[in-house]
Backbone as a ProteinNet text record, in pm:
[ID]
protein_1_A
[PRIMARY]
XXXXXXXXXXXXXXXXXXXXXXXXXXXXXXXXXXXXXXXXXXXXXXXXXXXXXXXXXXXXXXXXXXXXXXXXXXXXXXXXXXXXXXXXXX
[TERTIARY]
-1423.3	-1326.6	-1204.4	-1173.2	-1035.2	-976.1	-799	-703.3	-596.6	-482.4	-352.5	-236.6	-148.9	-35.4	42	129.8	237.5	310.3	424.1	536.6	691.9	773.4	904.6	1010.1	1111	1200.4	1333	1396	1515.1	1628.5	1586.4	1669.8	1699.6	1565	1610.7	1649.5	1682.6	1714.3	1870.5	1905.1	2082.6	2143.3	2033.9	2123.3	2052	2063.6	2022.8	1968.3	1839.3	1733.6	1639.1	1579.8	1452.2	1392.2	1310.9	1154.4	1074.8	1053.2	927.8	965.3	1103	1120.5	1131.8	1171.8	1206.2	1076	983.2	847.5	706.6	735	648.5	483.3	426	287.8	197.1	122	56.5	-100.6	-157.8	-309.2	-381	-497.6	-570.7	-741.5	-782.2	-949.4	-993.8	-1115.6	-1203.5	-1314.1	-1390.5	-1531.3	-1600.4	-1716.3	-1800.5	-1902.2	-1954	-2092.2	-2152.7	-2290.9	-2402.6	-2502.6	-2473.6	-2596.3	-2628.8	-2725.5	-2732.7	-2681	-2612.2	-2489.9	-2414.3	-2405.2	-2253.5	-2200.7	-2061.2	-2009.2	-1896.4	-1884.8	-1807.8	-1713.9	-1595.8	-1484.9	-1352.7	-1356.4	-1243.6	-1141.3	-1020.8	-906.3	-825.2	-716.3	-655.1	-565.6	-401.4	-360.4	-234.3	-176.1	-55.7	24.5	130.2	272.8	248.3	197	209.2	343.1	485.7	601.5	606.8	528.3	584.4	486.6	415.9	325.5	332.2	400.2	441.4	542.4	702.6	761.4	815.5	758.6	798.5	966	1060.5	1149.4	1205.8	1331.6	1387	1384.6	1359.5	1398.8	1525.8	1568.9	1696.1	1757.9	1827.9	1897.3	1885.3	1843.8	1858.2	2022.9	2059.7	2141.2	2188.1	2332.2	2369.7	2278	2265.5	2184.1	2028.7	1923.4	1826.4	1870.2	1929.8	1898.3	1915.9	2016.2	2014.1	1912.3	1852.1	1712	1578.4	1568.8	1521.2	1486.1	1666.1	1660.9	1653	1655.4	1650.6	1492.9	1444.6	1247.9	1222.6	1293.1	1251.6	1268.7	1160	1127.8	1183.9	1251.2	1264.1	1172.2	1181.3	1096.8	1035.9	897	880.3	807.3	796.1	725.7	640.2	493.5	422.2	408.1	321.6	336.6	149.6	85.3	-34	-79.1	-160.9	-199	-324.8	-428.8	-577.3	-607.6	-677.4	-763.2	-910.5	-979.6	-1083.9	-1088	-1230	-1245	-1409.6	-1427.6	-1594.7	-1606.3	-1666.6	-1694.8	-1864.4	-1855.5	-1977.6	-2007.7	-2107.9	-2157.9	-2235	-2269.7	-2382.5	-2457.3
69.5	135.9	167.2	312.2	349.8	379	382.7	481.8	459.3	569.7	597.7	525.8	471.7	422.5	525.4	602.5	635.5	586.7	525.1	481	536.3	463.2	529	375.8	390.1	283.5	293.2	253	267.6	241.4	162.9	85.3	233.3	251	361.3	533.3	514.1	659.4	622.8	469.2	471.3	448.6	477.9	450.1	573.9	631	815.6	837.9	760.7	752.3	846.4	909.9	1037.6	1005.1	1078	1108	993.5	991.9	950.5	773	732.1	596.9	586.1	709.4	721.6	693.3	808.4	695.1	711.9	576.4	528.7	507.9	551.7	527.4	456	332.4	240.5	295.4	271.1	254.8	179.7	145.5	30.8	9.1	-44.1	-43.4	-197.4	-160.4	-286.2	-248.4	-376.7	-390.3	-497.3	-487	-631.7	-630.8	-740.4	-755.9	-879.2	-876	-973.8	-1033.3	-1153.2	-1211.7	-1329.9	-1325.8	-1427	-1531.1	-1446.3	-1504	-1507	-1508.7	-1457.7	-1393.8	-1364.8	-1247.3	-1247.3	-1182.9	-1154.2	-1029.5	-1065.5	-936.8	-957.5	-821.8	-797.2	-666	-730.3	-609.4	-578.8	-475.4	-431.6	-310.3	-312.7	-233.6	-188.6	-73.2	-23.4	88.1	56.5	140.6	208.3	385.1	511.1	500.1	470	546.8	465.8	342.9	266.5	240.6	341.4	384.4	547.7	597.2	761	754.2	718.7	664.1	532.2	433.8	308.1	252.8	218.1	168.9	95.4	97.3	92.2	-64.7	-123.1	-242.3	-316	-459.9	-476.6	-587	-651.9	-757.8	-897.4	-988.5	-1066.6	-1133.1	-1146.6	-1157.2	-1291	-1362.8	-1512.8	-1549.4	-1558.7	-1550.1	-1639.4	-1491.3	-1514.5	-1648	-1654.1	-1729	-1873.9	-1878.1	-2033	-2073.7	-1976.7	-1990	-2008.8	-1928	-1990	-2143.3	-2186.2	-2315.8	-2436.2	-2382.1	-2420.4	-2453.6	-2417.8	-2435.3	-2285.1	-2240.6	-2135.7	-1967	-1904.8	-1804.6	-1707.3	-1590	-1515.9	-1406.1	-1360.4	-1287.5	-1173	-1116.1	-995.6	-926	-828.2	-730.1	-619.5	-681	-611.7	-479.1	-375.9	-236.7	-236.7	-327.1	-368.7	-470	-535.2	-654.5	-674.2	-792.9	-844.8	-929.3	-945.8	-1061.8	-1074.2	-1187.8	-1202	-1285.7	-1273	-1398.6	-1405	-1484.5	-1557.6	-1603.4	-1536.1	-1581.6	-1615.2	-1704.2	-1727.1	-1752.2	-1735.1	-1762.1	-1829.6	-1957	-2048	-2038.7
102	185.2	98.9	97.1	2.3	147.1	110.3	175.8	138.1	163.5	151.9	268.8	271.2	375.9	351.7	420.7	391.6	465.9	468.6	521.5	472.4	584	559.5	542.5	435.6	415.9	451.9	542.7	627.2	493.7	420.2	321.1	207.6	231.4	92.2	129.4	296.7	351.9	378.8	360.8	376.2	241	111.2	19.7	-54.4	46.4	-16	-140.7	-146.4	-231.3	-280	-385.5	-388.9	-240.3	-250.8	-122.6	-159	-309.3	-313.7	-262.6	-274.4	-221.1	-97.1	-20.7	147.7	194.6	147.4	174.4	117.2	64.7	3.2	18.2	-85.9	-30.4	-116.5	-3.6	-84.9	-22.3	-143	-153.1	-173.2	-107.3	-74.2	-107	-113.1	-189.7	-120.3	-94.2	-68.9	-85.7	-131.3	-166.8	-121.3	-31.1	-5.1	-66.6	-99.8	-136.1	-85.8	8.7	91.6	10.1	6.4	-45.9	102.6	107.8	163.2	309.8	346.2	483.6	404.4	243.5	173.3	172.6	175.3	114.8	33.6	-64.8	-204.8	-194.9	-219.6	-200.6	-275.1	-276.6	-344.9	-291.4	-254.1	-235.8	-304.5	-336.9	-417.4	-322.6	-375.7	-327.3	-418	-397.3	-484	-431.9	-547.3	-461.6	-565.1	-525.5	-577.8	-676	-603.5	-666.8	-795.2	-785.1	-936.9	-1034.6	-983.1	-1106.5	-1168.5	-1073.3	-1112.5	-1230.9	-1140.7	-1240.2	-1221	-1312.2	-1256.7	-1235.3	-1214.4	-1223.7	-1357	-1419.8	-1525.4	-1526.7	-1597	-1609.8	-1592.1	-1534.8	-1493	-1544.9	-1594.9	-1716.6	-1549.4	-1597.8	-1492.4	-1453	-1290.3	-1290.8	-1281.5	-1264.7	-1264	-1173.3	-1072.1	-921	-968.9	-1045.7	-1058	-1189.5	-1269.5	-1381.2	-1337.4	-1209.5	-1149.2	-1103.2	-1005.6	-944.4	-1046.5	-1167.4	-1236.4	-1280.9	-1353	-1349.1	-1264.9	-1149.8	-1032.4	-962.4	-1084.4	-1035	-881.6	-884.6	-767.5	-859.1	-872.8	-942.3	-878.4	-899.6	-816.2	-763.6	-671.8	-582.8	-671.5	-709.1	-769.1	-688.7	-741.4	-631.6	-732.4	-733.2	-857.7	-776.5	-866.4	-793.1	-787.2	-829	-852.9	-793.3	-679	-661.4	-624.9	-632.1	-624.2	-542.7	-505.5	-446.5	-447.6	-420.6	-414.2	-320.9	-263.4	-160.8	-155.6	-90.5	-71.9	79.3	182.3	330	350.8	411.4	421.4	617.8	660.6	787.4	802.5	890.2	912.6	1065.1
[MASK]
++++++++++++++++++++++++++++++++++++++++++++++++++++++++++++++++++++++++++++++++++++++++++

């Protein structure tokens, strides 16, 4: 199963942002595979705009570097993400 999301970001229509951030479109993929009452999968999904042009890189700020040391990572937001999983039925 492929498809497209398009959505709209309130955040990035009050800070009078391009289009392509007003709204954004993620794409999605899945795959099953049956063995047995098994099943094997994998999803995957992505944000179009930050792979077109990705976003500039940003110097970390006091904030994140406490949180760092602080054992709490700060929040990222890949433009790429995976999963796998294994269901089974008895």
């Amino acid at each position: 199963m492929i498809g497209a999301l398009p959505l709209i970001s309130p955040e990035a229509i009050s800070a009078g942002k391009s289009a392509a951030q007003i709204f954004p479109v993620y794409g999605y993929a899945r795959a099953e595979l049956e063995v047995s009452k098994i099943r094997f999968g994998l999803e995957g999904s992505v944000r179009a705009a930050d792979l077109i042009s990705p976003p500039a890189p940003t110097p970390p700020s006091i904030g994140d570097l406490i949180s760092v040391e602080q054992g709490k990572p700060p929040p990222l937001q890949p433009a790429v993400s995976a999963s796998a999983y294994i269901k089974g039925t008895f």
